[in-house]
N, C-alpha and C positions, 0 to 999 in steps of 0.2 A: 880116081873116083872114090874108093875107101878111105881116102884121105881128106877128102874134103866134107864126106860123110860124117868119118871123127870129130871132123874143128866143130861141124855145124851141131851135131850134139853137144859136145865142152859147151859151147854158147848158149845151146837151150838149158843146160846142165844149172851152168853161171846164174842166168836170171832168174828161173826156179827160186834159188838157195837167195837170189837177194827180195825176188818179192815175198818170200815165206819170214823173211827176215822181217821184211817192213811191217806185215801182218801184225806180227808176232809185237813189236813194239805199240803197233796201231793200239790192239786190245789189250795191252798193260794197263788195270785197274787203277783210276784215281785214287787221288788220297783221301784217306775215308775223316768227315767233318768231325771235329773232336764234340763231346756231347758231356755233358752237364747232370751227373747222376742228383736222383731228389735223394729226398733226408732217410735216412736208413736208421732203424734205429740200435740205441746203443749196446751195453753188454748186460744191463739190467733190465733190457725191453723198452724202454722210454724215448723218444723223440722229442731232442731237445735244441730248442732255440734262443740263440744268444742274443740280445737284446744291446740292439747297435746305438749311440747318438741321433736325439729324436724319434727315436721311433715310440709310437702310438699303439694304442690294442687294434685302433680303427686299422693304422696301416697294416699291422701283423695281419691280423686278419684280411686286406687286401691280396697282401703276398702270397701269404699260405692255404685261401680258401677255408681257414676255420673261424665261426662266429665267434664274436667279440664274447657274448655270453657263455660258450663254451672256453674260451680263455680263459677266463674269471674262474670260472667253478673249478676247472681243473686246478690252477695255481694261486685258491683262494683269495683271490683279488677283491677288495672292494668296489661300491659302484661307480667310482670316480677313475678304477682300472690304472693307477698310478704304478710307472716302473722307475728303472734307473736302469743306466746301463752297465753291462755285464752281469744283468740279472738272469737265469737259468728259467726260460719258460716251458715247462711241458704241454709239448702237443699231441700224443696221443700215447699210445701203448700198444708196441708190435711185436713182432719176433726178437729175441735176441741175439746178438749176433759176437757171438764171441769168438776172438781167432783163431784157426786152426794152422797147425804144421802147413810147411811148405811143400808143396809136392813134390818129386821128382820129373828131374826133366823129361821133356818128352820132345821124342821128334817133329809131331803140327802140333801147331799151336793152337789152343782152345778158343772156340769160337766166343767172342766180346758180347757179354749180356748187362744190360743196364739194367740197374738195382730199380725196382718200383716200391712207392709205399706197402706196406700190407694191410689189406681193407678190413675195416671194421664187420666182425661177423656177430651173429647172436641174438642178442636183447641187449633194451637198451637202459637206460638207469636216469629215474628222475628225483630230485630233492625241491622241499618246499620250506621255506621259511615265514612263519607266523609271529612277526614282529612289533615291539612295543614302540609304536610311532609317535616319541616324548614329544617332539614338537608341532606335530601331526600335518606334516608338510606333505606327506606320501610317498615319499622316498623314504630308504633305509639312511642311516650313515655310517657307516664303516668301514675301517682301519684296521691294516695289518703289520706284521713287523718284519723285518728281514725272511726272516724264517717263514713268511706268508700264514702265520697264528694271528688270529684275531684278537686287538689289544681292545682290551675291555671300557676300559674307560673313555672310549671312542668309536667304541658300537654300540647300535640300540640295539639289545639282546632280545632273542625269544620269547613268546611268550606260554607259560604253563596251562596245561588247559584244555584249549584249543580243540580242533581237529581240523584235517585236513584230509580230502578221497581225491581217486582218480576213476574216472568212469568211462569205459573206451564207448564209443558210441554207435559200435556194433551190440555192444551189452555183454560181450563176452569176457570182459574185466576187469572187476570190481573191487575196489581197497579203500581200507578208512585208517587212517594211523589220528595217535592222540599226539597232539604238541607237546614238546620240553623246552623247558626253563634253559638260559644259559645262553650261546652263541651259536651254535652251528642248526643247519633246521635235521627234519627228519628226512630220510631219503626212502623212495620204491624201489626196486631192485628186481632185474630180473622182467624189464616191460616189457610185452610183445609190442613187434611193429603196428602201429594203425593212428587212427587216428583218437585224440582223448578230450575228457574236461577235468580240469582240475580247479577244485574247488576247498576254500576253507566257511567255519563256524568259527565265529570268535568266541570266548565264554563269558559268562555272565561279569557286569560291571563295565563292558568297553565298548567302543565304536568303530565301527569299519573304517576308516583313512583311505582306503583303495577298494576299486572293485573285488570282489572278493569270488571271482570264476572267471577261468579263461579256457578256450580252446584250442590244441596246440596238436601237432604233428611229431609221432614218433618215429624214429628211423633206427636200424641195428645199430648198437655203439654212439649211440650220441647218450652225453651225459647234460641232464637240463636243467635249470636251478629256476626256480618259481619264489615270488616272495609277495605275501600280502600284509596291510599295514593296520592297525587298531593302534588307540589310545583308551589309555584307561578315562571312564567318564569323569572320576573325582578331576583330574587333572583340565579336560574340557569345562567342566564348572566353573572350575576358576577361573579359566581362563576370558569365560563368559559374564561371570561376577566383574570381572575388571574394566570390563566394557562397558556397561550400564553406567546411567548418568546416578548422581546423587538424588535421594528427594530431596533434602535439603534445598536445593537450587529452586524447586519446582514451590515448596512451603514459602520463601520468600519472595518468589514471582508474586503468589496469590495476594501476602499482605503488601505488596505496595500496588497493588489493583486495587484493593479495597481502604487502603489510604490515602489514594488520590479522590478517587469516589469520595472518600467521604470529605477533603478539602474542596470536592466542587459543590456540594451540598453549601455547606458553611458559608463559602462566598458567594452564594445564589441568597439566602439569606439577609446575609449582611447589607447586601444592597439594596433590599424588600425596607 
């Protein structure tokens, strides 16, 4: 009877140790989905994008969720937003991240954390350009060099004078800066978030080319570039002189009206 008691234990023993086994395989953790860290930035703070074959501001900006205008201002682009590829574009400015020593080892292994951008905190920073619209299309034209410096001779530069405000529409904040001569506009610094109107006064001698006030949305860390357009009048004059018909044309209409007149007199006459 004790004998058969043993085996019948061993047996219950046995299957125990083989379903704790099965278990034990059952709940071995899958393999964990490999994942795709975002843009981290560099050892200088900067968040930089390399600029692939075909790629557009429009698409960067699809990809990256940053506006095409905010592209521009950042990597001083003109408004045609022209790249090349292997061109270095800045998209924001975060932590930096420079490397450190290697740890020593350790027994568990540290738990895997995905790098996230680091969010824009603060105020936010806006520029306006009050520019000499030569051709007075209402658009700026502007060109830059490698180096993303505005090449002169193919932008329509600022103009002296001026002013430009920004007025939040709670009333709580209020700024007027004077325009500079040259290529770059003036910048605000230091915006609270809300909402604003920005607006310029051209100075004396020139004409609006664009509306000359908008109302826009500030957000922490957004950098915004505003541009409004005048020509100088002496240049719209001309351009206005050039248009106009001659008298001349209009003096010799008159006399062959009164030279016909007066040959149908003569032969009313002649026939009398």
């Amino acid at each position: 009877m004790k004998k058969k008691l043993s085996i019948s234990i061993s047996i219950l023993t046995a299957l125990f140790i083989v379903l704790h086994l099965s278990f034990a395989v059952l709940a071995a953790p899958a393999g964990q989905v490999q994942q795709f860290a975002t843009p981290t930035p560099g050892p200088d703070g900067r968040i930089i994008y390399i600029v692939q074959a075909n790629d557009t501001c429009s698409l960067i900006s699809i990809l990256t969720g940053i506006s095409q205008d905010l592209i521009r201002q950042m990597n001083k682009l003109g408004e045609n937003c022209i790249l090349f590829e292997g061109q270095e574009l800045v998209l924001g400015v975060g932590v930096s991240s420079i490397p450190t020593a290697t740890p020593p080892a350790i027994t568990q292994a540290p738990t895997s954390i995905v790098p996230s951008p680091t969010p824009f905190l603060g105020n936010a920073q806006l520029c306006v350009a009050l520019y000499d619209d030569v051709n007075g299309d209402g658009l700026r034209q502007a060109n830059t060099d490698e180096f993303d410096a505005y090449i002169a001779a193919e932008t329509e530069p600022t103009i002296e004078g001026g002013a430009v405000s920004l007025i939040s529409l709670t009333g709580t904040y209020s700024e007027t800066m004077s325009t500079l001569g040259g290529l770059d506009p003036v910048c605000f610094l230091e915006v609270p978030e809300g909402n604003y109107t920005v607006s310029a006064a051209v100075p004396d001698g020139y004409n609006a080319t664009t509306s000359l006030s908008y109302i826009l949305k500030v957000k922490p860390g957004d950098q915004t570039y505003v541009s409004f357009g005048a020509q100088s009048k002496s240049l719209a004059n001309q351009a206005n002189s050039g248009q106009k018909k001659s008298p001349i044309l209009g003096i010799l209409g008159v006399i062959l009206l009164l030279s016909g007149a007066g040959l149908g007199l003569y032969a009313i006459r002649m026939k009398k």
